[in-house]
LOSE-60189 format. One record per residue: y, z, x of N, C-alpha, C, O in turn. Coordinates in Angstrom, 2 decimals, always signed. Example, Ala and Ser with C-alpha at 12.3 -4.5 7.8 and 13.67 -1.06 7.14 Angstrom:
BEGIN
REC | n.Y | n.Z | n.X | ca.Y | ca.Z | ca.X | c.Y | c.Z | c.X | o.Y | o.Z | o.X
REC | -5.69 | +7.80 | +13.19 | -4.50 | +7.80 | +12.30 | -3.30 | +7.80 | +13.20 | -3.32 | +8.46 | +14.24
REC | -2.25 | +7.08 | +12.85 | -1.06 | +7.14 | +13.67 | +0.03 | +7.87 | +12.90 | +1.14 | +8.04 | +13.41
***
This chain:
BEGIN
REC | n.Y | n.Z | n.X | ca.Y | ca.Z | ca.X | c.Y | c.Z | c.X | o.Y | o.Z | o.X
REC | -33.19 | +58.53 | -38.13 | -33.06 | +57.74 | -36.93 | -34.39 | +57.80 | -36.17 | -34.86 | +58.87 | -35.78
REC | -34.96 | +56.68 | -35.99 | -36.36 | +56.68 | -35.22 | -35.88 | +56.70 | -33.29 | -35.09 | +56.22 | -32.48
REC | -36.79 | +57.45 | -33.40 | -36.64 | +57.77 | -31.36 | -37.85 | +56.26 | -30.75 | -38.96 | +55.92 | -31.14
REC | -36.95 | +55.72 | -29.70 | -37.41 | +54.08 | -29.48 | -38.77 | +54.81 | -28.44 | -38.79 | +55.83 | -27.74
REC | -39.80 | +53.81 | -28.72 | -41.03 | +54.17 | -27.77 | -40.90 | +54.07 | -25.95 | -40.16 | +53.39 | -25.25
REC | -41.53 | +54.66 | -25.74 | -40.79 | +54.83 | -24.24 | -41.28 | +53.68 | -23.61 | -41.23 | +53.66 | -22.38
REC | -41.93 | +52.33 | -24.43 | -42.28 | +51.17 | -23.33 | -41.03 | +50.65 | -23.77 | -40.53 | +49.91 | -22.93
REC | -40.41 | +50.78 | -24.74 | -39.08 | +49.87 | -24.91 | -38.21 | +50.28 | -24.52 | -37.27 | +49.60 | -24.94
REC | -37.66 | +51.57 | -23.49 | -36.54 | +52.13 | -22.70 | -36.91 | +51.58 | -21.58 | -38.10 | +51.48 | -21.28
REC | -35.65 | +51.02 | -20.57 | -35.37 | +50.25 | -19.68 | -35.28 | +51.17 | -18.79 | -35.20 | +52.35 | -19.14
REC | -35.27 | +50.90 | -17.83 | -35.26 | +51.57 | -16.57 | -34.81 | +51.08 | -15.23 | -34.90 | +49.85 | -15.21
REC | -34.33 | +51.61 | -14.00 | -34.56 | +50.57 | -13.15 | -34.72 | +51.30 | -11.85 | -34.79 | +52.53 | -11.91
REC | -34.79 | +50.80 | -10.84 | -35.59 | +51.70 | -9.57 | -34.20 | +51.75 | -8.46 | -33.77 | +50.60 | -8.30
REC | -33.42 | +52.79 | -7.68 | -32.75 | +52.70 | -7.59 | -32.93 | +52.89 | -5.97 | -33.95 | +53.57 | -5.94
REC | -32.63 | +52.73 | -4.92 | -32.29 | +52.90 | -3.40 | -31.19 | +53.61 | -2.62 | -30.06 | +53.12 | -2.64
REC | -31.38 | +54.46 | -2.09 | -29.87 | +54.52 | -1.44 | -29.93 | +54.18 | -0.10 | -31.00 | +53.76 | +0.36
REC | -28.56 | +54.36 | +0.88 | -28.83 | +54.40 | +2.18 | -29.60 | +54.61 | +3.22 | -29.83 | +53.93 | +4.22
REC | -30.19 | +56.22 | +2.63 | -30.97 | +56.43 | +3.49 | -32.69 | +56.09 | +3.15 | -33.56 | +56.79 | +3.66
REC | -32.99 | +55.02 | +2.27 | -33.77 | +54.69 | +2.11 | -34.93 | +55.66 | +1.00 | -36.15 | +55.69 | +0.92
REC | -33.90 | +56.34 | +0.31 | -35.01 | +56.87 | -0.85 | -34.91 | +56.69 | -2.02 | -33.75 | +56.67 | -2.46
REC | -36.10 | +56.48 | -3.06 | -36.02 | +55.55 | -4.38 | -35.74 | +57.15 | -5.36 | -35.85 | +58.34 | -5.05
REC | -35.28 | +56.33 | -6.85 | -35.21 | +56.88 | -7.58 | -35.31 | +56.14 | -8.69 | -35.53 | +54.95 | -8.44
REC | -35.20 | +56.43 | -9.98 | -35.16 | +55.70 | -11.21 | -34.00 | +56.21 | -11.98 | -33.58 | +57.33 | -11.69
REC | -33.27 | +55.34 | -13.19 | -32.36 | +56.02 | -13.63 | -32.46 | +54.78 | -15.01 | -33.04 | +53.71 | -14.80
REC | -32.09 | +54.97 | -15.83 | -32.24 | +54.26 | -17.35 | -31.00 | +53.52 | -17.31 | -29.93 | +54.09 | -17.11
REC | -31.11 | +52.04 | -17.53 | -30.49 | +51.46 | -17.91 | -29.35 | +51.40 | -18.45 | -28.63 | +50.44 | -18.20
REC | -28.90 | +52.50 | -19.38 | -27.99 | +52.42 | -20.14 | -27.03 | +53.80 | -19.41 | -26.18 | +54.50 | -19.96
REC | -27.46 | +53.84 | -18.19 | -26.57 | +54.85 | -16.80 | -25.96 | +54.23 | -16.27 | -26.29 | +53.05 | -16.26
REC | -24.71 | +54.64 | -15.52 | -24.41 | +53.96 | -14.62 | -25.11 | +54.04 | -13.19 | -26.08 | +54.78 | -13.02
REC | -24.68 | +53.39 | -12.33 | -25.57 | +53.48 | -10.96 | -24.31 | +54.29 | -9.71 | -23.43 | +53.81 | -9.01
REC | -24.78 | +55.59 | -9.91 | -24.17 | +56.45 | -8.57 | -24.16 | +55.81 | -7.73 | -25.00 | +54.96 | -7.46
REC | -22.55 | +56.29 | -6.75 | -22.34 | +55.84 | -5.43 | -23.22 | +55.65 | -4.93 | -24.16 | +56.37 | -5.28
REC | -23.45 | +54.84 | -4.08 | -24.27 | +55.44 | -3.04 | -25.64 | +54.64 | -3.21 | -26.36 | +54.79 | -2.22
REC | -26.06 | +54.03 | -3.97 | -27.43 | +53.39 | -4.42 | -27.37 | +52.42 | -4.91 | -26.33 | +51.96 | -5.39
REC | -28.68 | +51.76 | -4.92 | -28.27 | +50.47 | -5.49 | -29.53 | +49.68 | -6.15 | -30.65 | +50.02 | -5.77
REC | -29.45 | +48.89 | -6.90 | -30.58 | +48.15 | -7.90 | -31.49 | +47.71 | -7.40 | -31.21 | +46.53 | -7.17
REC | -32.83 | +48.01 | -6.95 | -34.02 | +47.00 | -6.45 | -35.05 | +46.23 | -7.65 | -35.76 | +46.81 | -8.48
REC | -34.91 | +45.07 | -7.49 | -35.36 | +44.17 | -8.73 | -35.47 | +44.61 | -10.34 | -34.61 | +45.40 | -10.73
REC | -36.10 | +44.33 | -10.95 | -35.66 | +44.16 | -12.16 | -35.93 | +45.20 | -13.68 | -37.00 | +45.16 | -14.30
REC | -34.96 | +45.92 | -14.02 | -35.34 | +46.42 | -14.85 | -36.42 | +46.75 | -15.85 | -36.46 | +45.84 | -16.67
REC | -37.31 | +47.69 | -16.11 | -39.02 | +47.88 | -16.68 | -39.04 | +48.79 | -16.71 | -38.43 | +49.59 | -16.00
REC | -40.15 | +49.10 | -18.04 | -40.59 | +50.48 | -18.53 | -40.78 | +51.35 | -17.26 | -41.04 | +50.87 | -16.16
REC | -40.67 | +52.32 | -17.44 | -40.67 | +53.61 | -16.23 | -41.94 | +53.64 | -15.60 | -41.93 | +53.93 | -14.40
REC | -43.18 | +53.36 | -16.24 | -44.40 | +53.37 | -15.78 | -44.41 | +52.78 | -14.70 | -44.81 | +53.25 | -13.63
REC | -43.67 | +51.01 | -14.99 | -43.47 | +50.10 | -13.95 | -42.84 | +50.25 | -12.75 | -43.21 | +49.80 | -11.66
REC | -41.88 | +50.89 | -12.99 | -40.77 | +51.34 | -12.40 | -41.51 | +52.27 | -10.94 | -41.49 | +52.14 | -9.71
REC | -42.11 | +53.18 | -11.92 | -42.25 | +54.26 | -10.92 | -44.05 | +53.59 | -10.29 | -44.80 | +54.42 | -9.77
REC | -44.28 | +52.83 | -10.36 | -45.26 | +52.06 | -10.00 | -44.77 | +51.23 | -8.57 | -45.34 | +51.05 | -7.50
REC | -43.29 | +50.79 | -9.14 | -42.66 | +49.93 | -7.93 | -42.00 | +51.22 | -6.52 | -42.05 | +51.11 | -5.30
REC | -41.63 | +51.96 | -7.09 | -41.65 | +52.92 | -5.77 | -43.04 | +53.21 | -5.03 | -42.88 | +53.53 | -3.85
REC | -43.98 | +53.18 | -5.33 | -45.07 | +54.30 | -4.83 | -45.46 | +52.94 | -4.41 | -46.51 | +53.19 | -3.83
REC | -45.29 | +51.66 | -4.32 | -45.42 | +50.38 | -3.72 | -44.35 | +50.53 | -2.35 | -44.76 | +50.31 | -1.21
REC | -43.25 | +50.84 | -2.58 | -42.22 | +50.71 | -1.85 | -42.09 | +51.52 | -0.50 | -42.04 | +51.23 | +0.70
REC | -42.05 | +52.85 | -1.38 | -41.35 | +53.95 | -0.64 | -42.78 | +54.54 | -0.04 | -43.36 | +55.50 | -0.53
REC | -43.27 | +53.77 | +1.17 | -44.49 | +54.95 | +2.00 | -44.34 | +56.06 | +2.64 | -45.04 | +57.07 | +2.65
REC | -42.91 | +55.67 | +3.46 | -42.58 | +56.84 | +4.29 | -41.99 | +57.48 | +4.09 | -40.91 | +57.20 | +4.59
REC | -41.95 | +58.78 | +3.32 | -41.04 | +59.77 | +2.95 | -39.72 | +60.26 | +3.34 | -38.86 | +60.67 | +2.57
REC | -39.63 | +60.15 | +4.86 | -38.91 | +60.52 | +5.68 | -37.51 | +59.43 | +5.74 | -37.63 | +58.23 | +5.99
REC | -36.18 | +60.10 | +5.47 | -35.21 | +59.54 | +5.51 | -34.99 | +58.79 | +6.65 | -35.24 | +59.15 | +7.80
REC | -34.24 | +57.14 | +6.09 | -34.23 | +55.98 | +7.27 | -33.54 | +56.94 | +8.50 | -34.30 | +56.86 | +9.47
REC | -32.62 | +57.63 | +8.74 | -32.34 | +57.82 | +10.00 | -33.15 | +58.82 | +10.73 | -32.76 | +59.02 | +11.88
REC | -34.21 | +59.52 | +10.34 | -34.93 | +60.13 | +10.24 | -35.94 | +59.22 | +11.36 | -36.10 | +59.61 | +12.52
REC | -36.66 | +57.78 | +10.75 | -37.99 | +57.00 | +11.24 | -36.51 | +56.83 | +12.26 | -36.55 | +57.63 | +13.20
REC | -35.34 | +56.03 | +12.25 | -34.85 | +55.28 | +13.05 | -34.61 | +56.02 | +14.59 | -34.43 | +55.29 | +15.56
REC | -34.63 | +57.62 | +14.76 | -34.89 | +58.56 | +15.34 | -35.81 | +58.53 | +16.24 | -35.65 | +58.27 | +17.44
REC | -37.06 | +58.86 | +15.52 | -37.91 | +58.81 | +15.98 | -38.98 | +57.22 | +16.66 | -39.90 | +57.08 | +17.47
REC | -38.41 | +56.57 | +16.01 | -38.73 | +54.72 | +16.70 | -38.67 | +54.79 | +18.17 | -38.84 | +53.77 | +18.84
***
């Protein structure tokens, strides 16, 4: 059985409430609580699209606090 190259495992970038990303593979389900931000891509991509996304570390009720 050949192990698939890791540009051909899917991925996708995941959000929750309080505004923090994660990634989780395609062939997962998606935990309570979070939810799909655009479109499935190699992990490279993936984790490319957070570090685009996610600037502020600090959990949304956290900034919404301090606003």
């Amino acid at each position: 059985m050949t192990q698939p190259n890791e540009t051909q495992i899917l991925w996708r970038v995941l959000r929750n409430c309080e505004g923090r990303y994660s990634i989780a593979r395609v062939t997962h389900l998606i935990p309570e609580g979070w939810t799909p931000v655009g479109a499935d891509a190699p992990r490279t991509i993936c984790m490319d699209r957070i570090a685009e996304l996610w600037t502020d570390m600090r959990p949304l009720s956290v900034q919404e606090a301090v606003a």
